[in-house]
N, C-alpha and C positions, 0 to 999 in steps of 0.2 A: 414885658407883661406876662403871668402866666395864665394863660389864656387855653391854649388846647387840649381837650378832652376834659375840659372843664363842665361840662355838660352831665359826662357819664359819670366825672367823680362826684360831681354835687348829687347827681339819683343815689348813688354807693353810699354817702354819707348820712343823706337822708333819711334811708332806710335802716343803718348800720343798726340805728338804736335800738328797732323793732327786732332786727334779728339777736342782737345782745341779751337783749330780754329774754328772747324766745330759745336760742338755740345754746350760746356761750354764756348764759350766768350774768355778772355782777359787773362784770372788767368793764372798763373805759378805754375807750380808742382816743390815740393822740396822735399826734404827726410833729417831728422834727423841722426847725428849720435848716435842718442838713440836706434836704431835700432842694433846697432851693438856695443854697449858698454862695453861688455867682451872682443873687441880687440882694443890692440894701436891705437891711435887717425890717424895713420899712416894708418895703415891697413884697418879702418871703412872706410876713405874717398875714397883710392883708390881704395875697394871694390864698394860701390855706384856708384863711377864715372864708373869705369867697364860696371857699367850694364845698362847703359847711362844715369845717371842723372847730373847736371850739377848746379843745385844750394842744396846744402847741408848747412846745420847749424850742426856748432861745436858746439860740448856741453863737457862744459869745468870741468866733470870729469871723462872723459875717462882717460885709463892710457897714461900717455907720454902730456897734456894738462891741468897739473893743474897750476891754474894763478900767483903760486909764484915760482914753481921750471920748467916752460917749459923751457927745453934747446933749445937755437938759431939754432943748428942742425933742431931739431925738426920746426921749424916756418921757415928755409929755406926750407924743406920738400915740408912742405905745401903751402907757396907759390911758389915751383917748380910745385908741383901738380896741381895748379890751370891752371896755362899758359901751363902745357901741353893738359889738357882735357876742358880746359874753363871755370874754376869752378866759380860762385860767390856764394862765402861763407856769412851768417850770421854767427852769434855766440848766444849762451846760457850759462851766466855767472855759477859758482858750485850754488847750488840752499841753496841758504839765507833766511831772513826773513826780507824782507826790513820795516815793523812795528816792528823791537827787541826793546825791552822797556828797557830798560837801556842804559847808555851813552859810556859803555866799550863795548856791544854786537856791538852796531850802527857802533861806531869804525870800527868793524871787518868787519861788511858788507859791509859801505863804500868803506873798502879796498879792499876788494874782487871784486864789481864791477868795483875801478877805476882801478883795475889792469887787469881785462879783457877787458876794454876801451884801456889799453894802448896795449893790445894785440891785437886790430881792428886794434886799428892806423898801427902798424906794418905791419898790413897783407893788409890794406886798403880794410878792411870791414867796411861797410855803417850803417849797423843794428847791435843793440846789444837788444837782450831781456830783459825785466827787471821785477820781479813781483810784482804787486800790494801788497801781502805781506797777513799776516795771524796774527791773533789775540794771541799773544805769551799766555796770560793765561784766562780762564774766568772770571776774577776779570775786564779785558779790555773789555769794551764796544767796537762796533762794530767803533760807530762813535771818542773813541777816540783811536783806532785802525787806522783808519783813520791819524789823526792827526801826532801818530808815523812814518807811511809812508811817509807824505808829509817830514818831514825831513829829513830822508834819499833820497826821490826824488830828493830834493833841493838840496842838497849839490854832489849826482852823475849826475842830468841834468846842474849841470853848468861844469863839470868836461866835459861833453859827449859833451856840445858846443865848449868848447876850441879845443878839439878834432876834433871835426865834427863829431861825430857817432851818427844819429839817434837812440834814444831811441823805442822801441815796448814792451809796457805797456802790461801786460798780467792778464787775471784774477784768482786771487790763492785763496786760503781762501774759509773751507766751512764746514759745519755742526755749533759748537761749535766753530768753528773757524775764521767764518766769519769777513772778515769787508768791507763789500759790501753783503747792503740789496739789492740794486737793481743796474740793468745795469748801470743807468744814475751813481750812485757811481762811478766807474771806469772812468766815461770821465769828471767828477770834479776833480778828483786825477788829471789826464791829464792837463784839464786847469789849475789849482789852484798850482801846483806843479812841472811842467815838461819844459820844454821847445817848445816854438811854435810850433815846428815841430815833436813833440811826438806824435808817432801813435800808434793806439789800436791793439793786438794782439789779438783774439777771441781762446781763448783752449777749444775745443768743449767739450772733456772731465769733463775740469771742469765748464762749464755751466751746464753740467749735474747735478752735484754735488752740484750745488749752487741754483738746482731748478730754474733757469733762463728762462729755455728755447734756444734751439740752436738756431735754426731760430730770434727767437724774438732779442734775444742779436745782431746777424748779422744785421738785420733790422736796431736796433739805434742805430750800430756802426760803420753802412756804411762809413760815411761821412769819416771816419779817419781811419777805417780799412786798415792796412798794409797785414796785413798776419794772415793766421788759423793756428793752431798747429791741426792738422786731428787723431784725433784716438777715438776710441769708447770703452764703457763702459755698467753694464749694470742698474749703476745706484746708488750703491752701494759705492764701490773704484775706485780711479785714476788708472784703468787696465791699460790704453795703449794698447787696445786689437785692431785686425784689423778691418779695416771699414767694418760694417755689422757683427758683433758680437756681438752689444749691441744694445742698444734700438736707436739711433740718425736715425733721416729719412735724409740721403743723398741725396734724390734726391730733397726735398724740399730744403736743404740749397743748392744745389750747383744750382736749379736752380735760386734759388734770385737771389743768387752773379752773377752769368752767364746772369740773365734777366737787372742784375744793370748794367751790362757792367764791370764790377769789375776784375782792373788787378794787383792785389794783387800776393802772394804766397800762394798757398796750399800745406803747410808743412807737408808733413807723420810726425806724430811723435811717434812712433808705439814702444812699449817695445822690450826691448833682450831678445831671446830666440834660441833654438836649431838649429830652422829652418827660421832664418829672412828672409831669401830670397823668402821662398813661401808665409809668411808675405804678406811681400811688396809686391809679386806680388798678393796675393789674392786682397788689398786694391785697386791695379791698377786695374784691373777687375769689381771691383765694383764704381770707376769711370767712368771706360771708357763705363758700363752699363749704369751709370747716361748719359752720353755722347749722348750716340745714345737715349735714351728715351729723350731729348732733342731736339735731331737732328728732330727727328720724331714729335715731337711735334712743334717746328717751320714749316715744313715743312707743317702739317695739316692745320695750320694757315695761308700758306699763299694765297694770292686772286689765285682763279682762272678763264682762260679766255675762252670766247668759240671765235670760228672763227667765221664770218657772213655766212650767207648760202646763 
């Protein structure tokens, strides 16, 4: 059951919207079920929703949600679930290698994302995450790293048009692993590969990792930015660690996005562990801090008047 500090985060969440409004602009808060990935894909959502959040992303290897054996029980569930709490679900395909260098790996990935494609259509989910991909050995250059990717993009963005599922391009690949030297990489992949309406997904996490920069990466990927995957690091590994646990300055990225007018989704996507719940609510907290140092900072700014005397 998740059950503790479930109190605090349902106040956090409650309120989240008021401060969205007031302090950060336009964005939409969401929560991963990465967060709660030691329980059935059942239990993670309707634990989340519980504690008032309302857009979640499925992440498709929780138990009871893998993309070749979900039972129909299970995806009436969840779409029971949605229409009763309101949910609008994304989804996060099992996590592949969309660059696999051979024509039998490709095969496999392919499959995998068109069978979570066909798991949107189902559930009439809008967004499916999809990742730029990772440099399968070092003998692969970065840029024909690249090249591998746009293959598999090609052949799942026309799969995701027939569908209508918005593709959200995500940035993966880093150290030795790379195939993205720099941001602009990722929104060539986009154009050059994806379908018109392929939007960029920023995983702050792995900008870290990719020596990017957070902020910078959001900067030149406003324009097509859909949504953040939120979780911090300290620089090192893909922790997933809660917001303000690693080194990323929150309050500069959130206040871009919130000065761009940007109304995107701000996706928790915060590792499992013992105690997800104070997680998530630590994370909300240091939102809703970014919020009011916001709130206060427009507020500084704005003119003031004096009477006539």
């Amino acid at each position: 059951m998740i059950e503790p500090e479930s109190s605090r985060v349902g106040r956090m969440a409650s309120s989240m919207g008021q401060w969205m409004e007031a302090g950060i602009g336009l964005m939409r808060l969401g929560v991963s079920t990465l967060l709660f990935s030691s329980h059935h894909i059942i239990d993670a959502v309707r634990g989340i929703a519980r504690l008032g959040h309302h857009r979640i992303e499925l992440f498709c290897e929780l138990a009871g949600l893998d993309v070749d054996t979900v039972e129909d029980a299970t995806i009436r569930r969840l779409a029971e679930l949605a229409d009763e709490y309101g949910l609008d679900y994304s989804i996060h395909p099992p996590v592949v290698n969309t660059a696999a260098f051979d024509d039998d790996e490709r095969a496999v990935v392919i499959h995998k994302y068109r069978a979570t494609l066909a798991l949107a259509e189902r559930l009439g989910i809008g967004d499916m995450v999809i990742h730029s991909g990772h440099r399968p050995c070092v003998q692969v250059s970065a840029e024909q790293g690249r090249e591998l990717a746009r293959r598999t993009l090609r052949a799942v963005g026309e799969t995701a048009g027939n569908v209508g599922v918005r593709l959200l391009l995500e940035n993966t690949g880093w150290h030795e692993h790379a195939i993205l030297d720099t941001p602009g990489d990722l929104l060539e992949l986009a154009e050059s590969a994806c379908p018109p309406d392929t939007a960029i997904l920023l995983d702050t996490g792995h900008a870290v990792l990719q020596h990017f920069g957070v902020v910078d990466c959001a900067r030149i990927w406003l324009p097509r930015l859909a949504q953040v995957h939120a979780h911090d690091n300290a620089g090192e590994f893909d922790d997933h660690l809660p917001l303000g646990e690693g080194v990323i300055d929150w309050s500069s990225l959130i206040g871009l996005l919130a000065g761009a007018g940007w109304d995107g989704v701000f996706m928790l996507e915060l590792g499992a562990c013992d105690d997800a719940p104070r997680r998530l609510a630590d994370s909300l907290d240091l939102v809703a801090r970014c919020a009011d140092t916001r709130r206060e900072m427009a507020r500084s700014q704005m003119p003031t008047t004096r009477s006539d005397r």
